[in-house]
mmCIF file as gemmi writes it, N, C-alpha and C atoms, coordinates in Angstrom:
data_model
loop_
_atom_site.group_PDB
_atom_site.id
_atom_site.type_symbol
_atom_site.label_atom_id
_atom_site.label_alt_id
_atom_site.label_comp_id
_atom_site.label_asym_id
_atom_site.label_entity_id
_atom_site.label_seq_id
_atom_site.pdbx_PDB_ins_code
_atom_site.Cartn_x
_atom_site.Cartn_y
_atom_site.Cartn_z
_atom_site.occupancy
_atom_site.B_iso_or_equiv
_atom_site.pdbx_formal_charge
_atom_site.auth_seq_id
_atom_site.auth_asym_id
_atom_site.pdbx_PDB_model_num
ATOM 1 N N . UNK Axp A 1 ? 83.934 -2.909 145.652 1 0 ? 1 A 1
ATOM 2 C CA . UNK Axp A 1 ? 82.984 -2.789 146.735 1 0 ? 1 A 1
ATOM 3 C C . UNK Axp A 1 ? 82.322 -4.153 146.94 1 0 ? 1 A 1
ATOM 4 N N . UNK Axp A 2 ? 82.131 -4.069 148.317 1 0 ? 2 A 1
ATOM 5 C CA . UNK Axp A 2 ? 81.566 -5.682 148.4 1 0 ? 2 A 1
ATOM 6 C C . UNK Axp A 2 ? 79.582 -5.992 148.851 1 0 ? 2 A 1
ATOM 7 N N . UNK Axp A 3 ? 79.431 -7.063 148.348 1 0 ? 3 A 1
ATOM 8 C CA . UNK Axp A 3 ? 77.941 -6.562 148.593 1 0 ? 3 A 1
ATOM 9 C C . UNK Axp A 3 ? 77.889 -8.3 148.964 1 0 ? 3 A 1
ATOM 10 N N . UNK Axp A 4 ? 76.267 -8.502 149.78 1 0 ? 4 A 1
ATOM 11 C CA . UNK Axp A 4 ? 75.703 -9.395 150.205 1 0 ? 4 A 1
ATOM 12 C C . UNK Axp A 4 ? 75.122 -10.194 149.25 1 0 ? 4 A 1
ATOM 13 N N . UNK Axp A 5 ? 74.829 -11.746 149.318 1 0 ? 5 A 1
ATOM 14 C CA . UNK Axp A 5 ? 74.359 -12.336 148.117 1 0 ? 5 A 1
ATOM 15 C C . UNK Axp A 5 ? 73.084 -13.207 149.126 1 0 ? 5 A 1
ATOM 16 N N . UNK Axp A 6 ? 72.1 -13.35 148.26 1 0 ? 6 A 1
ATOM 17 C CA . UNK Axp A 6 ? 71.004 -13.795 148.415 1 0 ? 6 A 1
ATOM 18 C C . UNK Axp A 6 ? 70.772 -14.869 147.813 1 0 ? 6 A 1
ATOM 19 N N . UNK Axp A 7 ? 70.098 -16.23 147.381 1 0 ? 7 A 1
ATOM 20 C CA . UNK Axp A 7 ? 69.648 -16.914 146.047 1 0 ? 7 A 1
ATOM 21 C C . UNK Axp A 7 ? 68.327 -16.216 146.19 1 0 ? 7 A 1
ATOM 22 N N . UNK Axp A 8 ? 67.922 -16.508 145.252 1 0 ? 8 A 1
ATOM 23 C CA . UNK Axp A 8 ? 66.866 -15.916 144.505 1 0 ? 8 A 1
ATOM 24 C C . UNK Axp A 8 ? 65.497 -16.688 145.383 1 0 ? 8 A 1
ATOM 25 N N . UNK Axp A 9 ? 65.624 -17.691 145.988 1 0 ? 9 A 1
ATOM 26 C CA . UNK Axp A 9 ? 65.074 -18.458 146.994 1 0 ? 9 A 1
ATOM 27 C C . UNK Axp A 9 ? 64.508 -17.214 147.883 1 0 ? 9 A 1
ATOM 28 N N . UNK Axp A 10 ? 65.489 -17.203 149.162 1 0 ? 10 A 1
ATOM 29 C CA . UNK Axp A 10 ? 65.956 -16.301 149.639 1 0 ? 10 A 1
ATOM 30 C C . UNK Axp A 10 ? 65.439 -14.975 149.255 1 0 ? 10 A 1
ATOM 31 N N . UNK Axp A 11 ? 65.714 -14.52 148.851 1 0 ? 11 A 1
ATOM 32 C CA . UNK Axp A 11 ? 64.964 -12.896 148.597 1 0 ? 11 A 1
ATOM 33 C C . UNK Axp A 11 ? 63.647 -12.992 148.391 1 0 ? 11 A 1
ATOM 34 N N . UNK Axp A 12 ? 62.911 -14.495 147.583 1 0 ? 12 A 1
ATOM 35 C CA . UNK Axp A 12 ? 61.486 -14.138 147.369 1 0 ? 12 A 1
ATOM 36 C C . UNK Axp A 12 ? 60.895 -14.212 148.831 1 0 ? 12 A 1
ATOM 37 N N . UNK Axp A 13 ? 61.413 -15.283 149.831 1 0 ? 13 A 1
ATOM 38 C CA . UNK Axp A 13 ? 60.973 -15.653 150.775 1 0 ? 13 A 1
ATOM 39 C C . UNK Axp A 13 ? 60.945 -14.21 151.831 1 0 ? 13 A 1
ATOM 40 N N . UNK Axp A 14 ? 61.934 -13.445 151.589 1 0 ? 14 A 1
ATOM 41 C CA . UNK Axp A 14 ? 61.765 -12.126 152.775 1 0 ? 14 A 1
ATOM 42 C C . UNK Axp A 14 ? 61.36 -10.869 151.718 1 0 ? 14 A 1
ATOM 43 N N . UNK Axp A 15 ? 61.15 -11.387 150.668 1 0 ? 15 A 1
ATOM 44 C CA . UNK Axp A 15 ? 60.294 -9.721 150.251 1 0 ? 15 A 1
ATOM 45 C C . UNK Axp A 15 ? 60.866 -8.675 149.639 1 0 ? 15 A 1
ATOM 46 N N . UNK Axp A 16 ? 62.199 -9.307 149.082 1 0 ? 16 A 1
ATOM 47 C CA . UNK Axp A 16 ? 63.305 -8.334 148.713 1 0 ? 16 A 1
ATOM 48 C C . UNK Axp A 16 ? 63.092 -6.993 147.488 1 0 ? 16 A 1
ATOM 49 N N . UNK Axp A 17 ? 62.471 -7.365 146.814 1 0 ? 17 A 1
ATOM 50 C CA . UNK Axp A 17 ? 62.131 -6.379 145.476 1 0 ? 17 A 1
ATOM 51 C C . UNK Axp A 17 ? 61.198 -5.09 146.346 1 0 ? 17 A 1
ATOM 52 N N . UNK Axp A 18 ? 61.045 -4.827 147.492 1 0 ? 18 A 1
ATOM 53 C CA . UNK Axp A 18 ? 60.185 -3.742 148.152 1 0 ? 18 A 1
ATOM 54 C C . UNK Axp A 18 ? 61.143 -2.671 148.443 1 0 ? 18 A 1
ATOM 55 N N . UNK Axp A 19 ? 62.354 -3.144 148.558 1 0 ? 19 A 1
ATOM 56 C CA . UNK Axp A 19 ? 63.443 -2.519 148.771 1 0 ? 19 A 1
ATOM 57 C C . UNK Axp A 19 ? 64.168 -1.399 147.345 1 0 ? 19 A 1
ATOM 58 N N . UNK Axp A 20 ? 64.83 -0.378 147.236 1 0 ? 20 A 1
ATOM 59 C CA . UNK Axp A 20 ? 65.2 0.127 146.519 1 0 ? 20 A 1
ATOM 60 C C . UNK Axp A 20 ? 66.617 -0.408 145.373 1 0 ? 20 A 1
ATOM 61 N N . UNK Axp A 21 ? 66.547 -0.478 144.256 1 0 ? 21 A 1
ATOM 62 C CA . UNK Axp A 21 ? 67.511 -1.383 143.457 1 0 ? 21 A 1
ATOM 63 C C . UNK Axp A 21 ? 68.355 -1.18 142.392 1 0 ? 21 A 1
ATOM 64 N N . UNK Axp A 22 ? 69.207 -1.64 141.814 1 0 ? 22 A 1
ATOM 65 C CA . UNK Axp A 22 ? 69.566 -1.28 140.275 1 0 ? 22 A 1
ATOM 66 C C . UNK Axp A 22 ? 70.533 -2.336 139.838 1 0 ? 22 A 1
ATOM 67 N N . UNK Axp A 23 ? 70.582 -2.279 138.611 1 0 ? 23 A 1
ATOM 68 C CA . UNK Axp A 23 ? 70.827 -3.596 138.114 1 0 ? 23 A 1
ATOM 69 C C . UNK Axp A 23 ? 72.612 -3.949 138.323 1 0 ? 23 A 1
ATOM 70 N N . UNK Axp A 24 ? 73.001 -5.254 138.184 1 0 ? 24 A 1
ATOM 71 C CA . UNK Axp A 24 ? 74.03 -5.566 138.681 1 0 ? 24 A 1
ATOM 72 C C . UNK Axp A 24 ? 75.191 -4.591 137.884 1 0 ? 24 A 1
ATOM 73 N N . UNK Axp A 25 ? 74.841 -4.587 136.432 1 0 ? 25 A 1
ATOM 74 C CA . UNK Axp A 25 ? 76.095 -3.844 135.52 1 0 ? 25 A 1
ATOM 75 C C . UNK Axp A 25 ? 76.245 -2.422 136.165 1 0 ? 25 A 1
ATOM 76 N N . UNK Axp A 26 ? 75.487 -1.98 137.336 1 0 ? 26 A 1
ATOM 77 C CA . UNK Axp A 26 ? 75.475 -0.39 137.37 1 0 ? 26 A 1
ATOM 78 C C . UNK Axp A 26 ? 76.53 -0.419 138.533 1 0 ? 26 A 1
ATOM 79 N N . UNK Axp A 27 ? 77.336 1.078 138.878 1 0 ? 27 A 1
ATOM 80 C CA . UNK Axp A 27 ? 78.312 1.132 139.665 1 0 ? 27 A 1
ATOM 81 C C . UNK Axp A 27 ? 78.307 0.912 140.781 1 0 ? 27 A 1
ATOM 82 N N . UNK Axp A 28 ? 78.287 0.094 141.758 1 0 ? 28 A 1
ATOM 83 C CA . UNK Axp A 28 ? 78.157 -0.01 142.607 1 0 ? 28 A 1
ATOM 84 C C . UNK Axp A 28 ? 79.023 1.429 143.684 1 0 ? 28 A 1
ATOM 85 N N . UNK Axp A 29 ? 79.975 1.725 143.876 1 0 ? 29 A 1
ATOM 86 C CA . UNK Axp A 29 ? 80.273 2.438 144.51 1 0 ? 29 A 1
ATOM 87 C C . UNK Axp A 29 ? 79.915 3.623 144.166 1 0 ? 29 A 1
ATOM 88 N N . UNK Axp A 30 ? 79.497 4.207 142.709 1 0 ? 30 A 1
ATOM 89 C CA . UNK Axp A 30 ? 78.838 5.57 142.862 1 0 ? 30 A 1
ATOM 90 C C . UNK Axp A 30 ? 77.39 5.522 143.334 1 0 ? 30 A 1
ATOM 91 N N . UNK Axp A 31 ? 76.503 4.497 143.26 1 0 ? 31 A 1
ATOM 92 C CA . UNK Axp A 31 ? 75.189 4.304 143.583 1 0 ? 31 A 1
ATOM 93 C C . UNK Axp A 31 ? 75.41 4.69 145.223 1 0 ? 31 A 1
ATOM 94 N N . UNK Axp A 32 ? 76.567 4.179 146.246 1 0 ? 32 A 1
ATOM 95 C CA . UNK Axp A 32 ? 76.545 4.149 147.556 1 0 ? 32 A 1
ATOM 96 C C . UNK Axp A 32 ? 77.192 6.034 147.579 1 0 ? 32 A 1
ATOM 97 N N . UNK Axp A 33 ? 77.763 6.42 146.64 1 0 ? 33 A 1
ATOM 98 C CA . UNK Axp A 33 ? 78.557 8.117 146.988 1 0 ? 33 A 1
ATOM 99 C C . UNK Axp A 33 ? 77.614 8.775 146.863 1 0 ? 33 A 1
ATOM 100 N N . UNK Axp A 34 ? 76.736 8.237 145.711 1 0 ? 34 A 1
ATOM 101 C CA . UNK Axp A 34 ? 75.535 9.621 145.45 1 0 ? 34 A 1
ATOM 102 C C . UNK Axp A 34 ? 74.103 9.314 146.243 1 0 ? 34 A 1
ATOM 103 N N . UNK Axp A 35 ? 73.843 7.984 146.183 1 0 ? 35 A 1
ATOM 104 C CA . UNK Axp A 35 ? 72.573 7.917 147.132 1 0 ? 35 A 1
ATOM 105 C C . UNK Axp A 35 ? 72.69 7.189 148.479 1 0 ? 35 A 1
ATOM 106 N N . UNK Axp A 36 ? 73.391 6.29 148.221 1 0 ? 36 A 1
ATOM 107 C CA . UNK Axp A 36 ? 73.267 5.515 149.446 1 0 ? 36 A 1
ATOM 108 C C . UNK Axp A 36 ? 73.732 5.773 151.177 1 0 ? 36 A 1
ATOM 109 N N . UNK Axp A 37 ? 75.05 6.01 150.67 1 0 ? 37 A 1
ATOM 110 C CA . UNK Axp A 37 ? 75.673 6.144 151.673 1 0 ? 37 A 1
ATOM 111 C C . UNK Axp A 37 ? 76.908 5.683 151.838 1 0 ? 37 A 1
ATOM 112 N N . UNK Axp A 38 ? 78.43 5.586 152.163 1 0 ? 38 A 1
ATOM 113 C CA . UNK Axp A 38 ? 79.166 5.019 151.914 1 0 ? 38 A 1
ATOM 114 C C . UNK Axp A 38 ? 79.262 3.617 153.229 1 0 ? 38 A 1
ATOM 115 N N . UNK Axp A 39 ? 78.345 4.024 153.941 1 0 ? 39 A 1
ATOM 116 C CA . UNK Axp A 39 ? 78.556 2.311 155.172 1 0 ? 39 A 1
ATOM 117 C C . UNK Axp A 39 ? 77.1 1.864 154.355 1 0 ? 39 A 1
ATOM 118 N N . UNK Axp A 40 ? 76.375 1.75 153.469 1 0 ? 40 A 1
ATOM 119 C CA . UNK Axp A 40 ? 74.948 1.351 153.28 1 0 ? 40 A 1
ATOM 120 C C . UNK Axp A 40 ? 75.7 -0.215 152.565 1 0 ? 40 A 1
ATOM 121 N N . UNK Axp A 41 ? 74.672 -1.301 153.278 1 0 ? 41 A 1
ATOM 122 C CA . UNK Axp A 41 ? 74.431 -2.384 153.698 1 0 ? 41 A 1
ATOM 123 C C . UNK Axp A 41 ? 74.067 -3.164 152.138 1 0 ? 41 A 1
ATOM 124 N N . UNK Axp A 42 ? 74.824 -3.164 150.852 1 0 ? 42 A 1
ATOM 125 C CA . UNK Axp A 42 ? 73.822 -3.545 149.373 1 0 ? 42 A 1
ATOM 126 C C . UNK Axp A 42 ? 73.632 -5.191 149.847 1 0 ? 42 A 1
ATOM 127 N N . UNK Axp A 43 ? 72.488 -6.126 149.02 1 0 ? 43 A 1
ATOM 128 C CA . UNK Axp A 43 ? 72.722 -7.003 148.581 1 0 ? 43 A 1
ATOM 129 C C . UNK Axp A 43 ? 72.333 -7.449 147.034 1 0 ? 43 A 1
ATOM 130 N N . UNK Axp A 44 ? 72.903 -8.628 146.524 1 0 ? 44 A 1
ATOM 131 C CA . UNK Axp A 44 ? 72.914 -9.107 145.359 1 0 ? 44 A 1
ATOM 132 C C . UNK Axp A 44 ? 72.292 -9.872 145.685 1 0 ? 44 A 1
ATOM 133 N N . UNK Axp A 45 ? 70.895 -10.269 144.762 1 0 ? 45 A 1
ATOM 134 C CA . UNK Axp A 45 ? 70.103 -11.029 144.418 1 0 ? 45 A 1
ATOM 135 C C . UNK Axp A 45 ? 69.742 -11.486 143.053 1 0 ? 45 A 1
ATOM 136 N N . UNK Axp A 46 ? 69.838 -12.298 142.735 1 0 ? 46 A 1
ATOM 137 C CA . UNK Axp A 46 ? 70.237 -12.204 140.933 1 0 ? 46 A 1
ATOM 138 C C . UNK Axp A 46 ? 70.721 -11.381 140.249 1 0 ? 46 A 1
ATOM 139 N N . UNK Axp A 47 ? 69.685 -10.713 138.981 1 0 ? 47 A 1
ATOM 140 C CA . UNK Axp A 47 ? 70.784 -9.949 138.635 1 0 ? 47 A 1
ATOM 141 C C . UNK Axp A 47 ? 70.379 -8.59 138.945 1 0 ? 47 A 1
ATOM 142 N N . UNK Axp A 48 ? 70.001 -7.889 140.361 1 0 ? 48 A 1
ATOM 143 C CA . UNK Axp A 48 ? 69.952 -6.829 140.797 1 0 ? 48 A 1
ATOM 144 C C . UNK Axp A 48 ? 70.7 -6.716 142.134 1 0 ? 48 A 1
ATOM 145 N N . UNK Axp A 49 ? 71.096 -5.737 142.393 1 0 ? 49 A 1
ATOM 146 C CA . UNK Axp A 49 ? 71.56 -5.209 143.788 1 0 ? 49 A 1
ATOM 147 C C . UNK Axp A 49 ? 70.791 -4.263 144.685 1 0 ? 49 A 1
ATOM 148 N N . UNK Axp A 50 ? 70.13 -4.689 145.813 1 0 ? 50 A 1
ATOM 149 C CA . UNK Axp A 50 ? 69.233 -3.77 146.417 1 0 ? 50 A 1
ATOM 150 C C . UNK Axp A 50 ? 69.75 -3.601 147.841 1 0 ? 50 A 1
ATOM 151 N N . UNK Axp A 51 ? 69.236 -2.142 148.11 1 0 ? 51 A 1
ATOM 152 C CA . UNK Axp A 51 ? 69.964 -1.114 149.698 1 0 ? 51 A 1
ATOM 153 C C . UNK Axp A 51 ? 69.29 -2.12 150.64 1 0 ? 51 A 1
């Protein structure tokens, strides 16, 4: 599954941690089957991935 990348720059500057998250080692494609959604939009920002 493919996800968006941020630097860490970047995410502080738009506010990113307000958003819902989980850490990079976690599944990405069951996180999008069971909560997200399967078109939901992730990005990577260090070492978390947020909707």
């Amino acid at each position: 599954m493919r996800t968006r990348r941020l630097s860490k720059e970047q995410g502080k500057q738009c506010n990113i941690s307000r958003f819902p998250n989980f850490h990079k080692s976690g599944s990405i494609k069951g996180m999008k089957r069971i909560y997200y959604g399967m078109d939901a939009l992730l990005v990577r920002c260090g070492d978390y991935i947020y909707k």
